[in-house]
N, C-alpha and C positions, 0 to 999 in steps of 0.2 A: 504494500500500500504506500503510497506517495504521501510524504508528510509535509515537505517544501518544493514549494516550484518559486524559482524567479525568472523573471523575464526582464534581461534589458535595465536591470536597476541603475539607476544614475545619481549621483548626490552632488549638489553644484556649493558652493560657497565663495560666494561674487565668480572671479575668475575662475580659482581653483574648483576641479573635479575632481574630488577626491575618492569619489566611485565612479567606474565608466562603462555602463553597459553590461553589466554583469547576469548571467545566467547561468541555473545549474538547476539540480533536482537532487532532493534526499530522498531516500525509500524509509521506513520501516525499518527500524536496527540496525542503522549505519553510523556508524562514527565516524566525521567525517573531522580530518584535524586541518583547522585552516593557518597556513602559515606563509611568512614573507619578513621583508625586511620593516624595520621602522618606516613608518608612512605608507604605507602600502594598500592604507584603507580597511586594514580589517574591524576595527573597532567602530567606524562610521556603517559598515554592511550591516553587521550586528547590530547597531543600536537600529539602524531602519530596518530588521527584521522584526528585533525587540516591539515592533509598532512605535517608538521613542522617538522618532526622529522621519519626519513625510520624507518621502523620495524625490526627487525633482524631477525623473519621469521614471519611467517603468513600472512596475508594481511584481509582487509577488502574492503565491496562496498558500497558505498553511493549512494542513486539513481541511482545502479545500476552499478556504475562507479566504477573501480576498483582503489584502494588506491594507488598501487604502479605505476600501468600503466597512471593513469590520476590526476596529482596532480597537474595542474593547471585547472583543469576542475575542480575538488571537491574543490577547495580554491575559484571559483566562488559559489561555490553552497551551500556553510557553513558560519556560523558568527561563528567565536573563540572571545571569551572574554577572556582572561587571567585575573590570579589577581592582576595584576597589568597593568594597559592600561595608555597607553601612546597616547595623543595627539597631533597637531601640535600649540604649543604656539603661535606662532605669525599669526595665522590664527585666526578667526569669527571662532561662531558656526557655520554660515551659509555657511562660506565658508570651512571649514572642512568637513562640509556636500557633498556639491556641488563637493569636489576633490573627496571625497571617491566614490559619486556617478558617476564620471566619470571613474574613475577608471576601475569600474565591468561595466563598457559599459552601462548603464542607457540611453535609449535614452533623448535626451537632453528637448524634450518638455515635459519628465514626472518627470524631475529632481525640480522644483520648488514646485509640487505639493508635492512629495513625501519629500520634506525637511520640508515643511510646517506640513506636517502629523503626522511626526517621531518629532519634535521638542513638538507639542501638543500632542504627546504620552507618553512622558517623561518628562511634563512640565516644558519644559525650552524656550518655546516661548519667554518668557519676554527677554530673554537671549543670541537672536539669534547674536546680532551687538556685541556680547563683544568678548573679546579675549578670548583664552582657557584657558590662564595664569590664569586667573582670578577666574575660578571656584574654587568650594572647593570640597573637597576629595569627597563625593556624587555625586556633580551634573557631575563629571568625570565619576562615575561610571555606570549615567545614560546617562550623552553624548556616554559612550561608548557604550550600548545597542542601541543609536539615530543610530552608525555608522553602526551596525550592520545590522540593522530592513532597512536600505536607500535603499537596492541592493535587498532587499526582496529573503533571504537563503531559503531554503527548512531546516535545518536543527543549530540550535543555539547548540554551545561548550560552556559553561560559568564554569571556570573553580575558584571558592571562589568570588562570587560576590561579598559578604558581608562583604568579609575581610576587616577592619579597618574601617568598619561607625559606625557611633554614631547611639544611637535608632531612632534617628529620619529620618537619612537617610535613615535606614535599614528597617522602614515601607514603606517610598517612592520606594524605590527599590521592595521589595515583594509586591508591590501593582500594577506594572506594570509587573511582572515577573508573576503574578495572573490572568490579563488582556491577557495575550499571552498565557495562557493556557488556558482559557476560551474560545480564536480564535482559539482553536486546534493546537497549532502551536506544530514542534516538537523539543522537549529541551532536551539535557542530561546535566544534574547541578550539579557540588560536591562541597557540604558544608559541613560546622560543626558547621551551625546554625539550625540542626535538625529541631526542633517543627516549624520554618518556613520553611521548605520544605515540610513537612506533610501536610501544606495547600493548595497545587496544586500541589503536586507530583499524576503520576496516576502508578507509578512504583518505585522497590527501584533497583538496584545492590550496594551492598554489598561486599569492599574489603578491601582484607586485605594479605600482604607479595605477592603482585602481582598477586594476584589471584581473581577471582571472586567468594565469598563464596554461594551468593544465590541472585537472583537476581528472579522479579516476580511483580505480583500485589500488592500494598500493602494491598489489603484484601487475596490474598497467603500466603506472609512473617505473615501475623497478625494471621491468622490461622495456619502456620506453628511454628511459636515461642509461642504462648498464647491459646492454645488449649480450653480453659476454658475464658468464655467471662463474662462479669458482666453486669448485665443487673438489671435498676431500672421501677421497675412495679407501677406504681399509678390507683389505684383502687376507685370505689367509693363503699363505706359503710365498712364494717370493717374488715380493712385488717387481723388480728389473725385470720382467715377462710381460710387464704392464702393456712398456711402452711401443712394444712388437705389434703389440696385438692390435692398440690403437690405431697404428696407419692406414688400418683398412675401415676406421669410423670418421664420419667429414666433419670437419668444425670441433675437435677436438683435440687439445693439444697440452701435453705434462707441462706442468710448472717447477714444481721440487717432486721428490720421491724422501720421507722419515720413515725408518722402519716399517713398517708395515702399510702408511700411509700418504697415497699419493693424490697430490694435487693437482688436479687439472682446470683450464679455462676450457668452456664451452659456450658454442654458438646458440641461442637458443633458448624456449622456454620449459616450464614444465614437462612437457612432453620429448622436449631430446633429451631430457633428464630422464625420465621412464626409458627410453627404446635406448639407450646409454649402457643404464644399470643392465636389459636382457642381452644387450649388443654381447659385454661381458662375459655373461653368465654361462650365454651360448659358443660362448671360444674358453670354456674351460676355467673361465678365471672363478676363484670361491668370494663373493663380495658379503661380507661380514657389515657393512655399514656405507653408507652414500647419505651425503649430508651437505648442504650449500652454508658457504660463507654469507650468511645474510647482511646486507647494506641496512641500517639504518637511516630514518627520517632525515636525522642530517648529512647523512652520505648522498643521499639524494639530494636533498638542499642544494649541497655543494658540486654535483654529478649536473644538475638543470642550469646552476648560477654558470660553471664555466662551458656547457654548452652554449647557453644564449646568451648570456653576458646581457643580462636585462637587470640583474642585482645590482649591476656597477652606479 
């Protein structure tokens, strides 16, 4: 099911266009991680998905709902996180909960259950009777995620989750942000803590000067940017028979040979990786393991920046 559709979104500010034209589509349980350099627009997209911010033309729909026509309809049906989230101090966890959940019209006998839920989701149970004041830069960032998760969105904006935690917050944070994407839930997240989005990202877009550069699977962009995969072969009995055998496979070529495991570059996608591994099997060799060197978010980052040189 289709949860975002934009078309053509634009955002003008006098001169400056700091979104241009922008289209794309989220399905149903996609995470999609939006990333680029500073200025690049991501947090102006977001705010105009957020409903926050009109678009200067184009529009989008959200479950369906039209962005410009229904934007208190699509502010029921989305959690925006900004990077910076703001609490009510002199409220409880529990009772910052409790307003937000009245807010989005919760009906009221499932309001205790669902605070209880979202509190143990983000653990911060221990935490519920204290004031907001109180927390620290983290556990804001995951109260902020408790406000969001309360009203149960069809769709999460989290716009620099990460910004300003310490490592230790920023495990807790991707480990529930891990959690919601293992529930299918559907996310579009821009960071510039790459290699932690790489780990439950099921999508990348890609911007840059307001534009959408490429946007796709990230087994797409990975074979779109790194055409050539590296793949470690471990063999039993003696791998120097490897590289005999290979000459007769196209688009395959040893890199080092360690004890038992040998390294090769290969043309190709998942599937020369399949007919690879039997090419092998079928000439005798015993393949005990076939495993690829996987590139990270930011290897690709860096893999699209010096292709196109649009980063610069």
């Amino acid at each position: 099911m289709q949860v975002l559709e934009a078309q053509r979104l634009r955002k003008e500010f006098g001169p400056l266009a700091a979104v241009q034209d922008v289209s794309f589509t989220i399905e149903q349980g996609q995470v999609v991680g939006l990333i680029g350099p500073n200025g690049a627009g991501k947090t102006t997209l977001l705010r105009m998905l957020a409903a926050l911010l009109p678009p200067t033309d184009g529009t989008a729909a959200i479950m369906g709902m039209d962005l410009c026509r229904h934007p208190l309809e699509i502010r029921r049906r989305i959690g925006y996180l900004p990077d910076f989230f703001n609490l009510y101090n002199d409220l409880t966890l529990w009772e910052c909960l409790d307003f937000t959940a009245r807010a989005y019209s919760v009906p009221s006998d499932q309001i205790p259950r669902r605070i209880d839920t979202v509190l143990e989701y983000v653990n911060l149970t221990g935490k519920k009777h204290d004031l907001c004041r109180h927390l620290s830069r983290g556990m804001v960032q995951r109260m902020g995620l408790a406000v969001l998760m309360v009203h149960e969105p069809d769709l999460y904006l989290l716009d620099e989750p990460a910004s300003g935690l310490d490592p230790i917050a920023r495990i807790n944070l991707r480990n529930i942000l891990k959690r919601l994407a293992d529930e299918k839930k559907t996310i579009l997240i821009s960071s510039h803590i790459l290699h932690e989005l790489s780990e439950f990202c099921t999508h990348i877009a890609i911007m840059d000067q307001g534009r959408i550069r490429y946007f796709g699977s990230v087994e797409q962009i990975r074979e779109l940017c790194m055409p050539v995969r590296i793949l470690r072969v471990r063999v039993l009995g003696d791998p120097q028979k490897v590289p005999a055998v290979l000459r007769e496979f196209p688009n395959a070529a040893v890199k080092d040979i360690c004890d038992t495991v040998i390294r090769l570059s290969v043309k190709g996608g998942l599937e020369t990786a399949a007919q690879l591994n039997a090419f092998l099997v079928g000439h005798g060799v015993s393949v005990a393991e076939l495993t690829e060197e996987k590139k990270d978010l930011e290897d690709l980052f860096l893999a699209i920046s010096a292709k196109e040189n649009v980063f610069s």
